[in-house]
SELO-17767 format. One record per residue: residue in one letter; x, y, z of N, C-alpha, C in turn. Coordinates in pm, whole numbers, plus 32768, in hexadecimal, padded with zeros to 4 digits. Example, Ala and Ser with C-alpha at 12.3 -4.5 7.8 and 13.67 -1.06 7.14 Angstrom:
SELO-17767
@residu: A | npx: 8527 | npy: 7DC7 | npz: 830C | capx: 84CE | capy: 7E3E | capz: 830C | cpx: 8528 | cpy: 7EB6 | cpz: 830C
@residu: S | npx: 8505 | npy: 7F1F | npz: 82C4 | capx: 8557 | capy: 7F96 | capz: 82CA | cpx: 850A | cpy: 8003 | cpz: 8313
//
This chain:
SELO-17767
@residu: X | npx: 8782 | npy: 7A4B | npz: 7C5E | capx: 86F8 | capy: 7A3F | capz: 7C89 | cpx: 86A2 | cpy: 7A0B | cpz: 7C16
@residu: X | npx: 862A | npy: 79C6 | npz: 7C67 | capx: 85F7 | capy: 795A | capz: 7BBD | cpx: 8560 | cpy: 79DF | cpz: 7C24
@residu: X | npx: 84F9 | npy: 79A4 | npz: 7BAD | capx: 844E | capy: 79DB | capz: 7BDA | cpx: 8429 | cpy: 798F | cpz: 7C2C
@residu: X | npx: 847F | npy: 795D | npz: 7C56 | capx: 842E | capy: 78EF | capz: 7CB2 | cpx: 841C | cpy: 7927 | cpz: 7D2F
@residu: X | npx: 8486 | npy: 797C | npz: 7D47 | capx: 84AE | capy: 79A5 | capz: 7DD9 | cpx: 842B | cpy: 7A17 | cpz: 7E00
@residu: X | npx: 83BF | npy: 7A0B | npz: 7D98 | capx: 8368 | capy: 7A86 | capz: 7DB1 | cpx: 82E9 | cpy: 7A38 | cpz: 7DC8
@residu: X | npx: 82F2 | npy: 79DA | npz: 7E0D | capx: 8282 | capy: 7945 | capz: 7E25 | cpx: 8252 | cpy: 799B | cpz: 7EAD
@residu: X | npx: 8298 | npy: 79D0 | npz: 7F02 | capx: 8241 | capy: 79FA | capz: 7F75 | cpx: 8200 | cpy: 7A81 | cpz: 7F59
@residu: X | npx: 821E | npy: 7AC2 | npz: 7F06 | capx: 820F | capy: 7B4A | capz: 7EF2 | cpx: 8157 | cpy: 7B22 | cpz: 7EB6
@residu: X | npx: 817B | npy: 7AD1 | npz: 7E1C | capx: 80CC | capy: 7AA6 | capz: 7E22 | cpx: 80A1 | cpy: 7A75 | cpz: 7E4E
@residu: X | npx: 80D1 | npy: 7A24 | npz: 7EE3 | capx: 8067 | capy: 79D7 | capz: 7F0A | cpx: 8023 | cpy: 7A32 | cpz: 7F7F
@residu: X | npx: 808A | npy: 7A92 | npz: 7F99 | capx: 8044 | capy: 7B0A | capz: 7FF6 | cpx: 7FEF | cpy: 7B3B | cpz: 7FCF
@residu: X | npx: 7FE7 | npy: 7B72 | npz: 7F62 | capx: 7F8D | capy: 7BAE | capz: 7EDC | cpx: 7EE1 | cpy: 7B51 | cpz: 7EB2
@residu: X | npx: 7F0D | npy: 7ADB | npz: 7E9D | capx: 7EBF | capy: 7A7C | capz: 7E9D | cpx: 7E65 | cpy: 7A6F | cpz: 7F16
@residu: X | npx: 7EA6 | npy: 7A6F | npz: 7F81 | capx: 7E20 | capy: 7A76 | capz: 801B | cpx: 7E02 | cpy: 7B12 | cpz: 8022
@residu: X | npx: 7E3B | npy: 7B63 | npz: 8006 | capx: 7DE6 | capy: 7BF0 | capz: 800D | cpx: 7D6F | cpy: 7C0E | cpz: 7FD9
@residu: X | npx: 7D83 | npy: 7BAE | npz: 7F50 | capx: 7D11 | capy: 7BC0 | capz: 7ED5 | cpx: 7CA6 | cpy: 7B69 | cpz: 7F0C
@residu: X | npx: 7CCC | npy: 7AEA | npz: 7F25 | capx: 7C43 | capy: 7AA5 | capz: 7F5B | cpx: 7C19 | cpy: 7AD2 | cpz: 7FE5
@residu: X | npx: 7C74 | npy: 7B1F | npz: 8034 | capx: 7C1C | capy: 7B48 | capz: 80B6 | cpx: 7BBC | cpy: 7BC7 | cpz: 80B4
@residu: X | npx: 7C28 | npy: 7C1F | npz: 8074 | capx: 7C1B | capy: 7CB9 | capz: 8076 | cpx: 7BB6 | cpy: 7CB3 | cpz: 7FC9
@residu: X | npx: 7B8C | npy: 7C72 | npz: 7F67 | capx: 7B5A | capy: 7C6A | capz: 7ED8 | cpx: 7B31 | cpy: 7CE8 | cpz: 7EDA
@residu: X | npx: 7AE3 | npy: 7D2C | npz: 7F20 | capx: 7A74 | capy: 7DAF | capz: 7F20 | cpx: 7AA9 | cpy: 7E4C | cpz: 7F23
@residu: X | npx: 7B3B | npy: 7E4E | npz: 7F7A | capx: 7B70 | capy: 7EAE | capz: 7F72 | cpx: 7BAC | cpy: 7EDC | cpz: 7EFF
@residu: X | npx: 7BC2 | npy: 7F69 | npz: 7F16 | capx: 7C08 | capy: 7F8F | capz: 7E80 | cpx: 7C5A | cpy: 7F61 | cpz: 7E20
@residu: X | npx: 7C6A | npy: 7F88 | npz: 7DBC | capx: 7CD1 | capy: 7F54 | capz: 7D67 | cpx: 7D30 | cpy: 7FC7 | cpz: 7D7B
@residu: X | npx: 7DF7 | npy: 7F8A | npz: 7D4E | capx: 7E32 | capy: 7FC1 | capz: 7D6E | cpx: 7EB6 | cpy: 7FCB | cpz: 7D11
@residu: X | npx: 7F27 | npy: 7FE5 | npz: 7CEA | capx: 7FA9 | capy: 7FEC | capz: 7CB7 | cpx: 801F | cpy: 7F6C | cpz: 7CFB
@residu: X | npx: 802A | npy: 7EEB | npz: 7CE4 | capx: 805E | capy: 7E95 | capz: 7CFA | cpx: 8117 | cpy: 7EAC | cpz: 7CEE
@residu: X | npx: 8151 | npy: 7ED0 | npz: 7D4A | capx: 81D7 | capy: 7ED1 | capz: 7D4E | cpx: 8240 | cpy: 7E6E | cpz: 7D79
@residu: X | npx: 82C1 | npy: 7E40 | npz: 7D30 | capx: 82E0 | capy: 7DE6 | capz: 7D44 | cpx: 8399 | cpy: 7DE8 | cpz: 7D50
@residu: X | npx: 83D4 | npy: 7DB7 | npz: 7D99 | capx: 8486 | capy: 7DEA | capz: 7DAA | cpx: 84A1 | cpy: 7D93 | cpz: 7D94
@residu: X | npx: 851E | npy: 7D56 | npz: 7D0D | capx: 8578 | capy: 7CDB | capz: 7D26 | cpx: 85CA | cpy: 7CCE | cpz: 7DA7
@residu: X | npx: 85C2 | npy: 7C51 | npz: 7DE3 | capx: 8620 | capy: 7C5F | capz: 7E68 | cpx: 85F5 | cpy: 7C7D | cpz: 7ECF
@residu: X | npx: 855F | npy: 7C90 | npz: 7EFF | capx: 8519 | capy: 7CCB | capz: 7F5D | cpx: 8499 | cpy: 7C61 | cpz: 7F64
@residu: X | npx: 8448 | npy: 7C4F | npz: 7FE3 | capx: 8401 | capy: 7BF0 | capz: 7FE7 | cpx: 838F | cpy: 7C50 | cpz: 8034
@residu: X | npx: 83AA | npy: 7CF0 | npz: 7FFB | capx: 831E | capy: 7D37 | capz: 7FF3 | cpx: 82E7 | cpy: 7D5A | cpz: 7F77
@residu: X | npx: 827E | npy: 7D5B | npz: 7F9F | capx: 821A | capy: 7DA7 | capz: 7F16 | cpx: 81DF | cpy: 7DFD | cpz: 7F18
@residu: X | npx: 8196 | npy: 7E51 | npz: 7EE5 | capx: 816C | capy: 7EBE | capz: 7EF4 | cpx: 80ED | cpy: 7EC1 | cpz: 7EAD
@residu: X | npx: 8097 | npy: 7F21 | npz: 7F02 | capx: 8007 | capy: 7F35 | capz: 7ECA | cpx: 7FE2 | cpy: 7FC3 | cpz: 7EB6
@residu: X | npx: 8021 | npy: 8025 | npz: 7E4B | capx: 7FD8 | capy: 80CB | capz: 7E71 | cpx: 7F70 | cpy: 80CF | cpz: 7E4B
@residu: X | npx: 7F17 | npy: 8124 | npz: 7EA7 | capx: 7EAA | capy: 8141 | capz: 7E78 | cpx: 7E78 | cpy: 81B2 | cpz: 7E18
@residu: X | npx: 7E06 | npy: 81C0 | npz: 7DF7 | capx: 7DEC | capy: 8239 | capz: 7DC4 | cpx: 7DEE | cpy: 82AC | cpz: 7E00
@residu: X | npx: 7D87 | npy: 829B | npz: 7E8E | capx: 7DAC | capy: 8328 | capz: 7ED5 | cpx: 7D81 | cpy: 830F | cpz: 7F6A
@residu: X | npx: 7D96 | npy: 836D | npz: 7FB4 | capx: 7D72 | capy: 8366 | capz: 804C | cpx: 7CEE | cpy: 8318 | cpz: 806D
@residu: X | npx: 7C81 | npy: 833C | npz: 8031 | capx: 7C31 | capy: 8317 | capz: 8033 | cpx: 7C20 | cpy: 8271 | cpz: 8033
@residu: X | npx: 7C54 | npy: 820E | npz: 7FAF | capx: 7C95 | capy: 819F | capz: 7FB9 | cpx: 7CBF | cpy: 815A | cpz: 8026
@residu: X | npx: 7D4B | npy: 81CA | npz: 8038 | capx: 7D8A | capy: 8178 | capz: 809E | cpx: 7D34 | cpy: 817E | cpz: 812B
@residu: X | npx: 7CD5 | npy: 81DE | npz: 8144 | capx: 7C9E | capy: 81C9 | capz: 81D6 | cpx: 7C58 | cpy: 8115 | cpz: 81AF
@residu: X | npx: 7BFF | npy: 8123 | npz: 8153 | capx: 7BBD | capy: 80C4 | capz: 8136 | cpx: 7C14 | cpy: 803F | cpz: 8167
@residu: X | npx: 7C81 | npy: 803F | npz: 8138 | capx: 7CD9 | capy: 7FD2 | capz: 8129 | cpx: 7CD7 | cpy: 7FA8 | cpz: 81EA
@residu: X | npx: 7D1F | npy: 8028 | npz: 823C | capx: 7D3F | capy: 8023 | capz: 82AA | cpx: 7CAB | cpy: 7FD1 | cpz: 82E1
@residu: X | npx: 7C20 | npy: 8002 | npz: 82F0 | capx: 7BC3 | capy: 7FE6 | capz: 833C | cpx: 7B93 | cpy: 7F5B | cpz: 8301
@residu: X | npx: 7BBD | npy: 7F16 | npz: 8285 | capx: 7B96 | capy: 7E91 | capz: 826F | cpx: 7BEF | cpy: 7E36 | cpz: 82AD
@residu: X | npx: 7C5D | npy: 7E5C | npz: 82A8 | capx: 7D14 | capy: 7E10 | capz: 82D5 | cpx: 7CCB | cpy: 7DFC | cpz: 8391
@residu: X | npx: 7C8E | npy: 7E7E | npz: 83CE | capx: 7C91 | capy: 7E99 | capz: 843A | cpx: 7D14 | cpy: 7ED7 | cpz: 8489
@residu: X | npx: 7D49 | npy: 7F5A | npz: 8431 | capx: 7DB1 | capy: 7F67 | capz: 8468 | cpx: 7D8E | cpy: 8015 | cpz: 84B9
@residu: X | npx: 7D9F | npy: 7FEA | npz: 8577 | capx: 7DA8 | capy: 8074 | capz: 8587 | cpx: 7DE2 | cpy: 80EC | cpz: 8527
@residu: X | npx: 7DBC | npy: 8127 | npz: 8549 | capx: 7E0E | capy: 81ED | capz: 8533 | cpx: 7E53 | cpy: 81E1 | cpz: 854E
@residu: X | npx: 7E8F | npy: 81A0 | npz: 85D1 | capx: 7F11 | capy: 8181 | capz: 8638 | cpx: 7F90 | cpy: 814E | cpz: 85DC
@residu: X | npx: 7F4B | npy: 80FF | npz: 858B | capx: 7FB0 | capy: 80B3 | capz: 8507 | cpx: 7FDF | cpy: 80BE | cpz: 84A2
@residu: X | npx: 7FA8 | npy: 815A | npz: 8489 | capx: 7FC6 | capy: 8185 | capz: 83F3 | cpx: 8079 | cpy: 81B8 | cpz: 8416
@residu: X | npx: 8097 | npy: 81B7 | npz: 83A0 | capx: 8156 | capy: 820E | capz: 83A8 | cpx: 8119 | cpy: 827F | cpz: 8357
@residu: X | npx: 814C | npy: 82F8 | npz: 835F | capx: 812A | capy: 8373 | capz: 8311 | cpx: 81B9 | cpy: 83BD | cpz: 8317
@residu: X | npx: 81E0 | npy: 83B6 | npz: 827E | capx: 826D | capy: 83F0 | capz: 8262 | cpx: 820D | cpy: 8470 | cpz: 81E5
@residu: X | npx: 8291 | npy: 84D7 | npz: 820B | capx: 8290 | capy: 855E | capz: 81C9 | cpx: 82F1 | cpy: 856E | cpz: 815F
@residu: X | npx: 82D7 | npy: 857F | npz: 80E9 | capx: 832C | capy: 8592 | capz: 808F | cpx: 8311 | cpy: 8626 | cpz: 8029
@residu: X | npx: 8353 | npy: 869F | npz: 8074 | capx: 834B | capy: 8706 | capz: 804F | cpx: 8292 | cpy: 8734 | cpz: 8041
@residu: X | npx: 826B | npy: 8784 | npz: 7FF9 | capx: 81B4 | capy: 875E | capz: 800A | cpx: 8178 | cpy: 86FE | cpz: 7FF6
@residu: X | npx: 819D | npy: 8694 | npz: 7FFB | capx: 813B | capy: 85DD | capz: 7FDA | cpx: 816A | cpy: 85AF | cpz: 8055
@residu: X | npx: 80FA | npy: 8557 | npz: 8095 | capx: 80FF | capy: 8500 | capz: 8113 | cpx: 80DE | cpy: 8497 | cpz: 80EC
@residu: X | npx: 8137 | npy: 8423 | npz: 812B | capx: 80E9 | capy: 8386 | capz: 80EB | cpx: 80AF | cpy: 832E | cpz: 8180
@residu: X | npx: 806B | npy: 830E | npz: 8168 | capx: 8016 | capy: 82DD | capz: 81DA | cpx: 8014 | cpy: 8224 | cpz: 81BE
@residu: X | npx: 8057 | npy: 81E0 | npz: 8241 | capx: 808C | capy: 8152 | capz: 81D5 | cpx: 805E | cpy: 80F7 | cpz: 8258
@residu: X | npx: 8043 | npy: 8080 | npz: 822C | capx: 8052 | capy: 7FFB | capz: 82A4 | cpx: 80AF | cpy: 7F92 | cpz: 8262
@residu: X | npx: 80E4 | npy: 7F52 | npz: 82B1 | capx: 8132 | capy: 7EC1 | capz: 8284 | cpx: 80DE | cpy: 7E6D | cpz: 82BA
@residu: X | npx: 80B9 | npy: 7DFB | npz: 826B | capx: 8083 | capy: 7D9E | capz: 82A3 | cpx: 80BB | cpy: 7CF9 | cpz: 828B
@residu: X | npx: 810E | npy: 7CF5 | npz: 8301 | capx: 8139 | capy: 7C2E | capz: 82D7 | cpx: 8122 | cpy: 7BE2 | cpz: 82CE
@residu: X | npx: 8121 | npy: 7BCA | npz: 822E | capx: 80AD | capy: 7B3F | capz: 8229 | cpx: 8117 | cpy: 7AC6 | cpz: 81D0
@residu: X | npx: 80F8 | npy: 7A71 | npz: 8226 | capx: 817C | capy: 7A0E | capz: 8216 | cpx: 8203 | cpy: 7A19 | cpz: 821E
@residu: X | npx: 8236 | npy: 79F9 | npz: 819F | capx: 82CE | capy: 7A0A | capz: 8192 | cpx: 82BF | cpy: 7AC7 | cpz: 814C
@residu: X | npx: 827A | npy: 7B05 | npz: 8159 | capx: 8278 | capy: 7B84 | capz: 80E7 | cpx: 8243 | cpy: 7BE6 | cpz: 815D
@residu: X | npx: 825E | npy: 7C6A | npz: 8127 | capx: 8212 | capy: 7CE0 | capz: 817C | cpx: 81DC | cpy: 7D28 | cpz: 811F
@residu: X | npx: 8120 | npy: 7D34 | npz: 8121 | capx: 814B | capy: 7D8E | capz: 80B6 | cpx: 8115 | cpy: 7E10 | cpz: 80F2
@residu: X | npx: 811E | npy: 7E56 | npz: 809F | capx: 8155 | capy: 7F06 | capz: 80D3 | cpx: 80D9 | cpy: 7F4D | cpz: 8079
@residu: X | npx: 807F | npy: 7F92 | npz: 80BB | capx: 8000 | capy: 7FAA | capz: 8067 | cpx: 7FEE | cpy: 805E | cpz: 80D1
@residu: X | npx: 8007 | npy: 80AA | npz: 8056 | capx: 801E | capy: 815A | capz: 8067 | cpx: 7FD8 | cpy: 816A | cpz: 7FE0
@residu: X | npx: 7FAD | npy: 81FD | npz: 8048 | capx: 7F8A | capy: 826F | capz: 7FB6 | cpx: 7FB8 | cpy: 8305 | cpz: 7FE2
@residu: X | npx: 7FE0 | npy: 833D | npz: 7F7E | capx: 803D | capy: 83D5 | capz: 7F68 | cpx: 7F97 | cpy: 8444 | cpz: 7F68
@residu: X | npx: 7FB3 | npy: 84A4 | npz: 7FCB | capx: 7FA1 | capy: 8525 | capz: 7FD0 | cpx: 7FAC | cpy: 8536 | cpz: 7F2C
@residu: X | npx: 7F23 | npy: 858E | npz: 7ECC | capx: 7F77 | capy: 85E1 | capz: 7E6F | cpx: 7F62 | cpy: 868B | cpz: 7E86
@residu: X | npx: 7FCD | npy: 86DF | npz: 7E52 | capx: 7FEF | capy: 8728 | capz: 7EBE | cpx: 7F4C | cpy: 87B3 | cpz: 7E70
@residu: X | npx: 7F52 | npy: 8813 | npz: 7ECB | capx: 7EDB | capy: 885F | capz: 7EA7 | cpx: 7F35 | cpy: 88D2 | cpz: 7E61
@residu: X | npx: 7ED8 | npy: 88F1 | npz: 7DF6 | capx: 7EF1 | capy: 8987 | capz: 7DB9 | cpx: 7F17 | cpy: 89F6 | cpz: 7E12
@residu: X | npx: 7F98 | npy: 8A7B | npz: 7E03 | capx: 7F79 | capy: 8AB9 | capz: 7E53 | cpx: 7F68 | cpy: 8B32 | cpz: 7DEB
@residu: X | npx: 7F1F | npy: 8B37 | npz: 7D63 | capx: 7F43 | capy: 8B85 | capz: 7D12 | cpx: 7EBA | cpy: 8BFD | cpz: 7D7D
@residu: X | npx: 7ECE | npy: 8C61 | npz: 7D52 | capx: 7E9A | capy: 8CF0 | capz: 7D77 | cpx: 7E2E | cpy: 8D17 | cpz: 7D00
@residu: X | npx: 7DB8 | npy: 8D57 | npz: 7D21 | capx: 7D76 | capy: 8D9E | capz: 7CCF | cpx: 7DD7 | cpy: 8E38 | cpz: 7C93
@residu: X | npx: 7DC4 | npy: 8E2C | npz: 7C12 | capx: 7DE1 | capy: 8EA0 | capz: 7BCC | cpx: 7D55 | cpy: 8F1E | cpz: 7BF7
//
């Protein structure tokens, strides 16, 4: 595999930024061999943001459980690339008053 093969990955990246410019900033993820990318966010809050600019029902979110953290994710296909834009539950204290 040369860098080349990651031409759809920024050019997905590239129309997000000029459509979406206003929405949050995020953690840019990237797989050799894969023609997804990834966007985590900072936090729930974010990612709603993300969903209601994209225009993506509630209907569309995926919500996976990983022991106490939930990640709340959309795929979105844009061109030759999907990219994959989630943010992680962080989990709550359950410490007790002394």
């Amino acid at each position: 595999m040369t860098f080349a093969h990651r031409a759809a990955q920024f050019s997905a990246l590239r129309h997000l930024a000029e459509k979406h410019g206003d929405l949050p900033d995020g953690y840019v993820t990237s797989h050799t061999g894969h023609q997804e990318v990834g966007l985590l966010l900072n936090s729930m809050s974010d990612f709603e943001t993300w969903r209601e600019g994209l225009g993506v029902p509630a209907s569309g979110v995926a919500i996976d459980s990983y022991g106490s953290q939930h990640e709340l994710s959309i795929d979105l296909p844009l061109g030759d690339s999907v990219v994959h834009i989630w943010a992680v539950t962080k989990p709550t204290s359950t410490k007790g008053s002394a």
